[in-house]
C-alpha positions in Angstrom: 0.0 0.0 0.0 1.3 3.0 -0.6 0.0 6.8 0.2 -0.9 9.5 -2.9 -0.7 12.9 -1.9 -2.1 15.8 -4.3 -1.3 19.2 -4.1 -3.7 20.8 -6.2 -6.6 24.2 -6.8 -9.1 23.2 -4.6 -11.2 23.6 -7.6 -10.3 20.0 -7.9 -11.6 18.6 -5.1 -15.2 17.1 -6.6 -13.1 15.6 -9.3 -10.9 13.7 -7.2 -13.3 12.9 -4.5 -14.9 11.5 -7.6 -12.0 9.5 -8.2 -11.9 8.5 -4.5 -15.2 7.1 -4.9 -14.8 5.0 -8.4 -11.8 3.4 -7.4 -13.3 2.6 -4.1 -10.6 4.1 -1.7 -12.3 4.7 1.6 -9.7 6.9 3.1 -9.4 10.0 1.6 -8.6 13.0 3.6 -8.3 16.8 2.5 -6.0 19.4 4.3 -6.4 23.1 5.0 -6.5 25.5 2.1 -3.2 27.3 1.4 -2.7 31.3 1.0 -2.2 30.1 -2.8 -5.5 28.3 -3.3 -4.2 25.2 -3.3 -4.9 22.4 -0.6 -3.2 18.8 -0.1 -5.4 15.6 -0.6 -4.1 12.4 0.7 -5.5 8.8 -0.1 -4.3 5.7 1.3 -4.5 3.1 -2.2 -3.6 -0.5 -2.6 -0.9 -1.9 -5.0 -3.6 -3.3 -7.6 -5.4 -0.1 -7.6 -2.3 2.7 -7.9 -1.4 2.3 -11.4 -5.2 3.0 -12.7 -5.3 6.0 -9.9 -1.8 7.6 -10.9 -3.3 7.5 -14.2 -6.3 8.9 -14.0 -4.9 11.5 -11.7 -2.7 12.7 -14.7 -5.4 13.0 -17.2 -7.3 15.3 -14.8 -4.1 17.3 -13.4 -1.3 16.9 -16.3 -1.8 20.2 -17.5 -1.7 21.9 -14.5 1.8 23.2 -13.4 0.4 23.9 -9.8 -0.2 20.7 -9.4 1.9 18.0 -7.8 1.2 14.2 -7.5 3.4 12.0 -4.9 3.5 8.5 -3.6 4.6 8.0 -0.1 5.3 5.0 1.5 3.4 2.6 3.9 6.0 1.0 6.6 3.1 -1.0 8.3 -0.4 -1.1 8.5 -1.5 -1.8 11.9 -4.9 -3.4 11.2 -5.1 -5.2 7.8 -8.7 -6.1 6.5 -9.1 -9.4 4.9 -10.0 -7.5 1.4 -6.1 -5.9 2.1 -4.3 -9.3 2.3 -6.5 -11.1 -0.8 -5.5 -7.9 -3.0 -1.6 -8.1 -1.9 -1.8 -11.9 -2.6 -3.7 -11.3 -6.0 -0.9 -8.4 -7.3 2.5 -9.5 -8.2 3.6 -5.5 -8.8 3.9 -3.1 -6.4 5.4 -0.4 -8.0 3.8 2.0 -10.6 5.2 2.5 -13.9 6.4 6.2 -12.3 8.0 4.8 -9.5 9.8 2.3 -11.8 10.7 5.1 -14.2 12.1 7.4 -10.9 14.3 4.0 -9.8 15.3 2.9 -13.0 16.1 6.0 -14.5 18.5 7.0 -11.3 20.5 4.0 -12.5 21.0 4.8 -15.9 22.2 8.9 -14.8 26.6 9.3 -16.3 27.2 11.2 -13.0 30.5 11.3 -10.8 29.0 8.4 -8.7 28.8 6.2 -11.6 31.8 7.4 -13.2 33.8 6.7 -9.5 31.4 3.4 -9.0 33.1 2.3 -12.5 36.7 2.7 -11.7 36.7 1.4 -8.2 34.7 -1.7 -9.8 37.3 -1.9 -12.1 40.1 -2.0 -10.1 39.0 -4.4 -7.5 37.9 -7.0 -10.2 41.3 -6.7 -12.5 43.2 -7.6 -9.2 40.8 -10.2 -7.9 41.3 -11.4 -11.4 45.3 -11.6 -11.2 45.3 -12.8 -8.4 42.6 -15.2 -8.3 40.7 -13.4 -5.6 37.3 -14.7 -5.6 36.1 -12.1 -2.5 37.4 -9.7 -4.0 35.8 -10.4 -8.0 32.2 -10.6 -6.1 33.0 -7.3 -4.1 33.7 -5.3 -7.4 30.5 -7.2 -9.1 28.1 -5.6 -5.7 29.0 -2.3 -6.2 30.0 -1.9 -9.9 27.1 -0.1 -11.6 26.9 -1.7 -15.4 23.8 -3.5 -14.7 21.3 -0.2 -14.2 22.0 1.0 -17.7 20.9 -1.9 -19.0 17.7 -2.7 -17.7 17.3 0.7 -18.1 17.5 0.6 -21.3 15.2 -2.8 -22.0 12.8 -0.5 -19.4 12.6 2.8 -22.1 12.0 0.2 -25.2 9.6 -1.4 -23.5 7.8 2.2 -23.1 9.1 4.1 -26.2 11.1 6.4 -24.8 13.5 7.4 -26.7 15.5 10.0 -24.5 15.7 7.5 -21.4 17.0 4.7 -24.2 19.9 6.7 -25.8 20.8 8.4 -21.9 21.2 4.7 -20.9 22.9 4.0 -24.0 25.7 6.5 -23.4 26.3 5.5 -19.7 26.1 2.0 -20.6 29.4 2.7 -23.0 30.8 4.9 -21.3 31.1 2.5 -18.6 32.3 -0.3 -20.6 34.9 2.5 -22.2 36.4 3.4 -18.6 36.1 -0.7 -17.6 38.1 -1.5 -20.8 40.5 1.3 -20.8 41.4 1.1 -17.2 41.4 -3.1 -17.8 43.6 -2.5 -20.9 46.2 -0.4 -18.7 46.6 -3.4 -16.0 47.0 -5.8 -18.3 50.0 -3.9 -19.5 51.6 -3.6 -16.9 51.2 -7.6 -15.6 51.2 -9.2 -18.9 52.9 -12.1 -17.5 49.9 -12.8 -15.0 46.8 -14.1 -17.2 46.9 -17.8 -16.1 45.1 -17.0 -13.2 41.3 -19.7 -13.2 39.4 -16.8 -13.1 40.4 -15.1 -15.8 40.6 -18.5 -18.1 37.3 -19.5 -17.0 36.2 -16.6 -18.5 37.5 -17.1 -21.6 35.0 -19.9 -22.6 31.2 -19.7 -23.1 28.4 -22.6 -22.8 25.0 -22.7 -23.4 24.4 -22.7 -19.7 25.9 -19.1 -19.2 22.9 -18.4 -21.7 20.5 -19.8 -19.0 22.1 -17.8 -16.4 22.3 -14.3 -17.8 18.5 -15.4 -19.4 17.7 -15.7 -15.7 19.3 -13.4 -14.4 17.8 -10.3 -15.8 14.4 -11.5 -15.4 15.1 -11.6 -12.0 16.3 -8.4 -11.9 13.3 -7.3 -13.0 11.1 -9.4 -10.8 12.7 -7.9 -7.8 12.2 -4.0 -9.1 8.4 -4.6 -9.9 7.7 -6.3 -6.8 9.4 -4.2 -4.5 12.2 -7.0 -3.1 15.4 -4.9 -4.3 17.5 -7.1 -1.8 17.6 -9.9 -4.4 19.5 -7.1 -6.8 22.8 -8.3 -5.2 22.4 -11.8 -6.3 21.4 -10.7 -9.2 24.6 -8.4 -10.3 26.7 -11.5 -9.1 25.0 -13.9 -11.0 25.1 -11.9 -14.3 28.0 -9.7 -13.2 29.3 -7.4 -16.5 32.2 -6.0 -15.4 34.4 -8.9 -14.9 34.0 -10.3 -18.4 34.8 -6.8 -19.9 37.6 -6.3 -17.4 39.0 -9.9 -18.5 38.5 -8.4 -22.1 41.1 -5.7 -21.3 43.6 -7.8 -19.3 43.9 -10.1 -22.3 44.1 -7.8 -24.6 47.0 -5.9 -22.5 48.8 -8.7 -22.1 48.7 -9.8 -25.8 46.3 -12.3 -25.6 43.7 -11.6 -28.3 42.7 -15.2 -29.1 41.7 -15.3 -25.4 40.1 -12.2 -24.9 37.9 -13.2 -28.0 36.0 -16.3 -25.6 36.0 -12.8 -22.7 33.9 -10.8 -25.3 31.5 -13.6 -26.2 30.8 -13.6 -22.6 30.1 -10.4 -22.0 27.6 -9.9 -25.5 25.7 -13.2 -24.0 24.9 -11.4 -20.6 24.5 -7.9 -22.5 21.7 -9.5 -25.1 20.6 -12.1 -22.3 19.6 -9.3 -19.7 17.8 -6.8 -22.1 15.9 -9.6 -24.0 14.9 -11.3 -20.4 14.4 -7.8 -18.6 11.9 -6.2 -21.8 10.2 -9.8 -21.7 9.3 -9.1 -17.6 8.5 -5.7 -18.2 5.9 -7.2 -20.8 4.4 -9.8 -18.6 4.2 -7.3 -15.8 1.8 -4.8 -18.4 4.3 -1.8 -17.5 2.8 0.3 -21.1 2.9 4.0 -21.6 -0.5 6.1 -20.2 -2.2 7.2 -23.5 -3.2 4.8 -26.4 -0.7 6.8 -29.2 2.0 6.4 -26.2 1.7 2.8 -26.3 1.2 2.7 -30.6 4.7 3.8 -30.1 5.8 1.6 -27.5 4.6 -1.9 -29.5 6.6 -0.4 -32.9 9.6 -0.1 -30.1 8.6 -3.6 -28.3 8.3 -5.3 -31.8 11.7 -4.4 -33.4 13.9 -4.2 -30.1 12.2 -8.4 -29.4 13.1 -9.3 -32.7 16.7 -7.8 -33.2 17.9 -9.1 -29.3 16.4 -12.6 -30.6 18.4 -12.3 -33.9 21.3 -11.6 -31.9 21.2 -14.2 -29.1 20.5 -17.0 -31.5 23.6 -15.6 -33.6 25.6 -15.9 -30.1 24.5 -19.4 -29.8 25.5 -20.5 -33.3 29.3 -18.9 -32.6 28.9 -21.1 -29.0 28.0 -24.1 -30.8 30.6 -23.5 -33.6 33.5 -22.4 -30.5 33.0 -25.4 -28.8 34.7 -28.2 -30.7 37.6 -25.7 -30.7 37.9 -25.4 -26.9 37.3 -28.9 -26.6 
C-alpha cells in the first residue's frame, strides 16, 4: 500500500473525491486551504489499484503546473482487513510505472558516482582477477554499476522512450569505455599474469551461461516490480558485467587476443541475455505507456527491439556451438 498525496486548486476537489469514490478508496482525507488556493489531498490506495489512480490523476491534473502528485510509503499497517491481504496476494507488482521510471532511471544517470562506481569496480575485479581473488571479484561485481543501464534501457523500449534509451545508451558505453581502458592499462603492466582460473574460465562460453544471464535479468526485474530490491545483489553476481569486460582488457594488454575473444562472447551473452529477459518481464508485468498513441509507439519499439535481441542471441548461440569443438 502505498499513500498518494495531491497538491492541487481546490477547484479540484469534486473531481478527485470523484476519483476516490470510483476506485473505491475509503480513506481520503483533504488538508487546509493554502494562502495560494491550493490544498493537499491524501489517499491511502492499494498496489492493484495505484497504477489506474496515478493515471487517472494525470489526465485530470497533467496540464496543470500547480499541481503536484506524490507516492509515499506505507511502513506497516497496523490493522489489515481481509479485502487488504487477498488484493496483496492477487498483485505481483507493487510499483507503478512512475515509480519504476524514478528508480530505473536513477540508475542509468553518467554522474560522478557512476563514473567513481566504474573505476573502483574496475580495479578491484582486475586484481581479484590476477590474483585469483574470488572475495574480491564478487566485491567489485556488488558495487559496480553496469547493470542499471541496461535494464534501463530494456525499461525505455519497452515504453518508447527514446531520451531514457539513448541516456542509458551513453552511460552503458561509457562505462564499458572506462572498464576497458582502465582493464587494458593493467594488463599492460602484468602481462605475465593471465593464467590466473578466473580469468581462463572466462574465456570460454556454454550454453548454460545463456540460461544464467536469461535468468538473471528477469530476475532483476522481478525484484524491481515487486518491491524486493534485496535480491539485486544476487542478481549483479549472477550476471555480473564488469568482470567479463575487465577480462577483455587484461587479455588484450597482455597480448592475448585469441583469449580475450572467448571474454567478449561472454560479455555480449549477458549484455543480449539481460535486455531480451528484462523487456520480456517488463511485458508480462503490463508496464505500457499512459495514452493509447504512447503505447502505438511503445509496441513499434517492443516489436523491433524483441526481434533484433532474438536475432542476436540466436547468432551468439550459433558462434557457442561452432566455439566449442575448438575449446574442446
Amino acid at each position: 500500500m502505498r499513500i498518494v498525496e495531491i497538491i492541487t486548486d481546490t477547484e479540484h476537489s469534486k473531481a478527485l473525491a470523484g476519483i476516490a469514490e470510483h476506485y473505491q478508496i475509503t480513506e481520503f482525507w483533504k488538508g487546509v486551504k493554502n494562502s495560494d488556493g491550493r490544498r493537499s489531498f491524501r489517499m491511502l490506495v492499494d498496489d492493484e489499484t495505484r497504477q489506474s489512480l496515478i493515471d487517472a490523476l494525470q489526465n485530470l491534473l497533467g496540464p496543470d503546473e500547480r499541481s503536484r502528485v506524490m507516492i509515499l510509503p506505507v511502513d506497516t499497517v497496523i490493522k489489515r482487513t481481509p479485502e487488504d491481504e487477498e488484493a496483496n496476494k492477487r498483485n505481483a507488482v507493487v510499483a507503478t510505472r512512475e515509480e519504476l521510471y524514478d528508480q530505473i532511471e536513477g540508475g542509468a544517470r553518467l554522474d560522478n558516482n557512476f563514473l567513481l562506481l566504474t573505476v573502483l569496480s574496475t580495479i578491484v575485479a582486475s586484481i581479484g582477477l590476477i590474483e585469483n581473488n574470488i572475495a574480491a571479484i564478487i566485491g567489485a561485481m556488488v558495487i559496480a554499476p553496469l547493470l542499471g543501464p541496461n535494464i534501463a534501457l530494456s525499461f525505455a523500449a519497452s515504453l518508447g522512450d527514446r531520451r531514457l534509451m539513448w541516456q542509458a545508451l551513453k552511460t552503458n558505453l561509457t562505462g564499458v569505455a572506462i572498464a576497458f581502458g582502465l582493464a587494458v592499462l593493467v594488463g599492460l603492466f602484468w602481462p605475465d599474469a593471465m593464467e590466473s582460473p578466473e580469468i581462463q574460465s572466462r574465456t570460454s562460453v556454454g550454453l548454460g551461461d545463456v540460461a544464467l544471464a536469461l535468468a538473471s535479468g528477469a530476475a532483476a526485474v522481478l525484484s524491481l516490480t515487486t518491491g524486493i530490491s534485496s535480491t539485486l545483489v544476487g542478481v549483479m553476481v549472477a550476471v555480473a558485467l564488469l568482470p567479463p569486460t575487465a577480462t577483455i582488457g587484461l587479455l588484450l594488454g597482455a597480448g592475448q587476443g585469441s583469449l580475450a575473444s572467448g571474454a567478449m562472447l561472454l560479455l555480449a551473452v549477458n549484455v543480449i541475455c539481460v535486455l531480451l529477459s528484462a523487456m520480456m518481464v517488463f511485458l508480462v508485468k503490463g508496464i505500457r505507456p499512459r495514452t493509447w498513441y504512447e503505447r502505438s509507439q511503445a509496441r513499434q519499439s517492443v516489436t523491433f527491439y524483441i526481434f533484433l535481441w532474438i536475432a542476436l542471441l540466436l547468432v551468439l548461440i550459433a558462434i557457442i556451438l561452432l566455439r566449442s569443438p575448438l575449446v574442446e
